[in-house]
TORZARO-801106 format. One record per residue: residue in three letters; x, y, z of N, C-alpha, C in turn. Coordinates in pm, whole numbers, plus 32768, in hexadecimal, padded with zeros to 4 digits. Last residue first. Example, Ala and Ser with C-alpha at 12.3 -4.5 7.8 and 13.67 -1.06 7.14 Angstrom:
BEGIN
SER85057F1F82C485577F9682CA850A80038313ALA85277DC7830C84CE7E3E830C85287EB6830C
//
This chain:
BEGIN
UNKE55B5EB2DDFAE5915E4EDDCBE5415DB8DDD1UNKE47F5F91DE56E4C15F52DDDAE4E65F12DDBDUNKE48C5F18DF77E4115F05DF34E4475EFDDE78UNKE5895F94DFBEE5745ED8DFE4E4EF5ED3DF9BUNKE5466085DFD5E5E06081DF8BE59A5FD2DF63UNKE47B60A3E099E46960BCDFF5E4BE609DDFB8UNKE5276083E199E4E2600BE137E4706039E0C1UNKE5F5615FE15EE62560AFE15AE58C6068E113UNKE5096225E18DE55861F2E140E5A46189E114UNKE4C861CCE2AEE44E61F7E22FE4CC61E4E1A0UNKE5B96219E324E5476155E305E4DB6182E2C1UNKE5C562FDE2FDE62662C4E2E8E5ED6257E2BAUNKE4FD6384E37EE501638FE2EFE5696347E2C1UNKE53D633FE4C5E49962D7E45EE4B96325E3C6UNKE62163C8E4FBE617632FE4EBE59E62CFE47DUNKE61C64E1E424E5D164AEE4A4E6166404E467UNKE71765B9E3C2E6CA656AE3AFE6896545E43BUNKE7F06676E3E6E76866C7E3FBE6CC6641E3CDUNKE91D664FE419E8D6664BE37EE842668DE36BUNKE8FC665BE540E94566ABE4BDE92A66B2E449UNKE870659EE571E83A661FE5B7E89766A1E51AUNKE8E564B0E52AE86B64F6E4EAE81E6578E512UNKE9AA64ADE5F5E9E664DCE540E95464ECE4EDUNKE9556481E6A7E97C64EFE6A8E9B76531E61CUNKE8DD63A0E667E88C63D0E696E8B5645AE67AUNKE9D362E7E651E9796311E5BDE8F6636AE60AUNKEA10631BE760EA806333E6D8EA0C634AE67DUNKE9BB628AE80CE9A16318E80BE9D96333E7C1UNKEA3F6187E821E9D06173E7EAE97A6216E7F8UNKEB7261BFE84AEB2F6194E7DBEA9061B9E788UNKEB436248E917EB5C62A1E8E6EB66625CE845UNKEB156160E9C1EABC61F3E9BEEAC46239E945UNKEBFD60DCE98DEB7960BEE960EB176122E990UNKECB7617DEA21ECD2615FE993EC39612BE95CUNKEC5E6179EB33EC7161ECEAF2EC4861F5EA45UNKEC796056EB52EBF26099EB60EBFA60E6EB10UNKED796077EB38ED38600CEAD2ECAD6058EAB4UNKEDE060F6EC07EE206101EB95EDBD60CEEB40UNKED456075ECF3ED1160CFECC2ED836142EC21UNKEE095F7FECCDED5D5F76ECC4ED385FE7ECB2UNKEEFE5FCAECFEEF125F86EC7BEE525F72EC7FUNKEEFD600CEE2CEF086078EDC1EEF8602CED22UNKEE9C5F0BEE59EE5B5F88EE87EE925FF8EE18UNKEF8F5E7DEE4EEF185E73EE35EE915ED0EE0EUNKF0645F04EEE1F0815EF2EE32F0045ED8EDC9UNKF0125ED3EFC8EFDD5F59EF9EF0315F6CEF10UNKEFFD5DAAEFEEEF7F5DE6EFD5EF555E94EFCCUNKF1055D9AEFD4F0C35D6EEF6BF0525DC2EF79UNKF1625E1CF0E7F17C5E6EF04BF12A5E32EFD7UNKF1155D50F176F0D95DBDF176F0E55E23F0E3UNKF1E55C98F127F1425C59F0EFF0C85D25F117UNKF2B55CD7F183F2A25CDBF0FDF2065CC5F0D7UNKF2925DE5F2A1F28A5D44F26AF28E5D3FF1D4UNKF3AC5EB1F2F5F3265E80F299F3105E08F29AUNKF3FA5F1CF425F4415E9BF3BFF3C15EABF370UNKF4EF6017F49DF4565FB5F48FF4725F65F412UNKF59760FAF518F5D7605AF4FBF516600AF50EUNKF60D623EF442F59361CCF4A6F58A6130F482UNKF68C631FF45CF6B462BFF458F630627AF488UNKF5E66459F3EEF6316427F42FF632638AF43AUNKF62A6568F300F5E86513F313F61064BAF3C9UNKF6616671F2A6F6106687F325F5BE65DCF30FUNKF73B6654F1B3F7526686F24BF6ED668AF2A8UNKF68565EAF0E4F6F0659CF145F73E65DDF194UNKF5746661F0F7F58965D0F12CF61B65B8F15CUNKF6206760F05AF5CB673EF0C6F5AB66C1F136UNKF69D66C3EF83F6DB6722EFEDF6956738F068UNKF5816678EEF6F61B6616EF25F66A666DEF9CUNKF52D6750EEEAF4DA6701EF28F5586695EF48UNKF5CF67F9EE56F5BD683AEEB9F58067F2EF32UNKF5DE677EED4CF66667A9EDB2F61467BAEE4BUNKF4DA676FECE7F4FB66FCED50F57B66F6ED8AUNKF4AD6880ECC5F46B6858ED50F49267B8ED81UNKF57868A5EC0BF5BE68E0EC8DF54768A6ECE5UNKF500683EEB5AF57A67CEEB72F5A06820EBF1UNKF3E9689DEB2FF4216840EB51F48A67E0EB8BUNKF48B69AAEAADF43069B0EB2DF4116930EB72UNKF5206934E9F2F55C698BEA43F511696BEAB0UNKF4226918E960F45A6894E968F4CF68D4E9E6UNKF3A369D7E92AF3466968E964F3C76917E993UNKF4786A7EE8A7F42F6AC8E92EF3F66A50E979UNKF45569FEE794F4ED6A10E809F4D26A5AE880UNKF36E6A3EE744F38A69B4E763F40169A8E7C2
//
């Protein structure tokens, strides 16, 4: 764990140190409304991501258990016929 974290903290020494001697001064202006639409952009495929990975969740947790989707609703609704 003290090797991962070492190995880490020297690549962002090394990425700070980097950038800030081989950067150089540049006078451009952002628009604010431009930054919205890449606060946008990254906050849409954040979401996307997250709902992929929702709705591939019980898919991938039935690959594990070794069930199928159709023995699952075969069940529930024998569970719903007893009662």
């Amino acid at each position: 764990m003290k090797k991962i974290i070492g190995k880490t903290l020297s690549f962002f020494y090394f990425f700070n140190c980097f950038f800030a001697l081989f950067t150089l001064p540049v006078h451009a202006y952002i628009d604010p409304s431009a930054v919205t639409y890449i606060i946008q952009g990254v906050a849409g495929v954040l979401i996307a991501l997250g709902a992929g990975l929702t709705i591939f969740r019980h898919k991938i947790f039935q690959l594990f258990k070794g069930k199928k989707a159709d023995q699952e609703e075969e069940e529930k609704i024998e569970f719903k016929d007893v009662e």
